[in-house]
C-alpha positions in Angstrom: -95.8 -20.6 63.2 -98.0 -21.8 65.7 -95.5 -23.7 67.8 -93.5 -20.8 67.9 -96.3 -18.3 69.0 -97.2 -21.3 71.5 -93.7 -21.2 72.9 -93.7 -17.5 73.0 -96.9 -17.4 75.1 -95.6 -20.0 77.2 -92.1 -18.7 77.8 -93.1 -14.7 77.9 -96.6 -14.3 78.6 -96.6 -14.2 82.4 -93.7 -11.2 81.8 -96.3 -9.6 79.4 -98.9 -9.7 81.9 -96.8 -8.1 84.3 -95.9 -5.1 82.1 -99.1 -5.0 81.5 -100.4 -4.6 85.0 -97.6 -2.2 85.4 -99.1 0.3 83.7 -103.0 0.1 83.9 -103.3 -3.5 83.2 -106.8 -4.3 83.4 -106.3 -5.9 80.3 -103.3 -7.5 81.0 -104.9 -9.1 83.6 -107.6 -10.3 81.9 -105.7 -12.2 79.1 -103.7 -13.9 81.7 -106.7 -14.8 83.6 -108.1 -16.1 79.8 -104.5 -18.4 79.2 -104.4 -19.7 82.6 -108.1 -21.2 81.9 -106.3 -22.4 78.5 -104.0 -23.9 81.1 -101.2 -22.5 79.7 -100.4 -20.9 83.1 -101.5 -21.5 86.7 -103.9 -19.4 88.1 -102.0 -18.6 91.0 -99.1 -18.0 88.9 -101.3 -15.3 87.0 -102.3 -14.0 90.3 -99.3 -13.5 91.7 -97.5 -11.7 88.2 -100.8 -9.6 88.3 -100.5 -8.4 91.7 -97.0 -7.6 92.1 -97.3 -5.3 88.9 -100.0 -3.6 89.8 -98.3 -3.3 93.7 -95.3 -2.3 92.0 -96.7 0.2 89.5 -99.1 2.3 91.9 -95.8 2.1 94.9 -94.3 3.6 92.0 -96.6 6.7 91.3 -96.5 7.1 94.9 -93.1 7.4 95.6 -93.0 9.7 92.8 -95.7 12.0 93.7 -93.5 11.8 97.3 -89.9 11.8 95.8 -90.2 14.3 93.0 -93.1 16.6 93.6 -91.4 19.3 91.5 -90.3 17.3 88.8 -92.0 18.4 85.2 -93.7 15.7 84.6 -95.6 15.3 88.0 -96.3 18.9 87.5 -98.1 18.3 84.5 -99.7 15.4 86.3 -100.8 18.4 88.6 -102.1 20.5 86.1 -104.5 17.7 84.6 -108.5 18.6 85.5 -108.9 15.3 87.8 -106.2 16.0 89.8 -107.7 18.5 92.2 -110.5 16.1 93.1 -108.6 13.3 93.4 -105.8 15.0 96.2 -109.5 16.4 97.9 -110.6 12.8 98.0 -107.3 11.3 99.2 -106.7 14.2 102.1 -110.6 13.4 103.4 -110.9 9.6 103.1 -107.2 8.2 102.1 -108.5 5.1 103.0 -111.1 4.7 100.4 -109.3 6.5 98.2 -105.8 3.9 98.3 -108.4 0.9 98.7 -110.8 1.9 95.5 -108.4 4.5 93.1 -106.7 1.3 91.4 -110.6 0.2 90.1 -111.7 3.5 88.5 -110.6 3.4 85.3 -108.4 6.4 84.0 -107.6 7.6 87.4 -105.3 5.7 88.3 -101.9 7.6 87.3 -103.3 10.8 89.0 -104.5 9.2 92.1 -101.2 7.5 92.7 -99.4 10.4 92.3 -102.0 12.5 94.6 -101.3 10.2 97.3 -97.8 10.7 97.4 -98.7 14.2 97.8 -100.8 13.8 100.6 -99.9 13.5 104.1 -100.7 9.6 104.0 -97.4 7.9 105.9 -95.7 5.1 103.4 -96.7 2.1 105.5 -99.6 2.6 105.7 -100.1 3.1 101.6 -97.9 0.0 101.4 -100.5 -1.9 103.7 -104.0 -0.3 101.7 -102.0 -0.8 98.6 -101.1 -4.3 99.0 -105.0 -5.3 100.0 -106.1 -3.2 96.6 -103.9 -5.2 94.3 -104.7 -8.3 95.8 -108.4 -7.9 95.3 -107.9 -6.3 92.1 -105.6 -8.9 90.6 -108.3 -11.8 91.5 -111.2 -9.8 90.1 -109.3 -9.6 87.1 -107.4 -12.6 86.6 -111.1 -14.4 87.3 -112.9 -12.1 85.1 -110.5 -13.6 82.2 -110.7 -17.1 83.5 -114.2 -17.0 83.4 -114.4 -15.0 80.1 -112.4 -18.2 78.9 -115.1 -20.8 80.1 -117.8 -19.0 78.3 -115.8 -18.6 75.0 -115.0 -22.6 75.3 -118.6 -22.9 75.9 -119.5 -21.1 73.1 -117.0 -22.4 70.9 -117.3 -25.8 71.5 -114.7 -28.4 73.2 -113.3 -29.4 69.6 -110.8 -26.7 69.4 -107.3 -27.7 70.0 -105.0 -25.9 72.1 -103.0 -24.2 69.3 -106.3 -22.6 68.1 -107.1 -21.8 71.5 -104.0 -19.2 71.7 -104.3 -17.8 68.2 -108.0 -17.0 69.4 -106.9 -15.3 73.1 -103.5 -13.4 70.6 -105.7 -12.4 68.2 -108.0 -10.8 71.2 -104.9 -9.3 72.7 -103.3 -7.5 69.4 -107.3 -6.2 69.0 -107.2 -4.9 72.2 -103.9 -3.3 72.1 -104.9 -1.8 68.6 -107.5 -0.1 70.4 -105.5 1.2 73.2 -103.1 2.6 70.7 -105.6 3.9 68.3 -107.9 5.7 71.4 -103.8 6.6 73.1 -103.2 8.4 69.9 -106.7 10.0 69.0 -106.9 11.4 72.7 -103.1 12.8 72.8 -104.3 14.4 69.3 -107.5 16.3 70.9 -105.2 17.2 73.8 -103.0 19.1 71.4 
């Protein structure tokens, strides 16, 4: 069992890490950053699958908000209360805004979106958008490299590798429970 979920980690985790940082991946990026100190990845590997999905996923949004700005669902993207504030902020200081909405948590789908609704040109989104998921996919990725360091420190050198990834899986499936548990309760209270 433990060879197997090895093997998994090894053979899928840097895909995982890159759905994760699809959507918004903080997380994603921080396990990543925890199993390349396990050396199960590189680092720069980690980095690089970390960055291009969080490029990827806020291009995305953009294009969206650009492409389909009529479309139901980016309508109801309009209608949520951060939405306003967030196409104020981008019209008055788009730089700022591209450079800093991927690292305020929760605002991340709407502030995407509200920049494809501004009058911000692609390339230059592109450009801000590239340096934002650069930083932010170091910040993170080190974050979990370092969050490994201190858990090896504090567990002690005599754990074996194996143990090692059923300690950073059993920290992922936590964290994904509560996702999905604070996912569910808020769509809930929404209704």
């Amino acid at each position: 069992m433990i060879d197997l979920l090895h093997y998994l980690v090894e053979r899928f985790g840097l895909v995982a890490v890159f759905a994760g940082c699809l959507a918004e991946g903080e997380s994603a990026a921080i396990f990543g950053g925890f199993f390349a100190h396990q050396q199960v990845f590189a680092v720069w590997h980690t980095v690089a699958v970390a960055f291009a999905g969080a490029f990827l996923g806020d291009t995305a949004l953009f294009l969206a908000g650009r492409r389909f700005a009529d479309h139901p669902r980016v309508l109801a993207l309009r209608e949520r209360p951060g939405f306003s504030h967030a196409h104020a902020l981008v019209e008055r200081h788009p730089n700022i805004f591209i450079l800093t909405n991927r690292f305020i948590y929760g605002l991340r789908m709407v502030g995407g979106v509200a920049a494809g609704l501004s009058s911000v040109p692609v390339p230059r989104f592109l450009a801000l958008n590239a340096a934002s998921a650069l930083v932010w996919a170091c910040v993170f990725v080190s974050l979990g490299y370092f969050f490994g360091a201190g858990a090896e420190h504090l567990i002690g050198d005599a754990l074996v590798k194996h143990q090692r990834l059923l300690i950073g899986a059993g920290l992922a499936v936590a964290v994904m429970a509560m996702g999905l548990w604070l996912g569910h309760r808020y769509l809930r209270t929404r209704r």
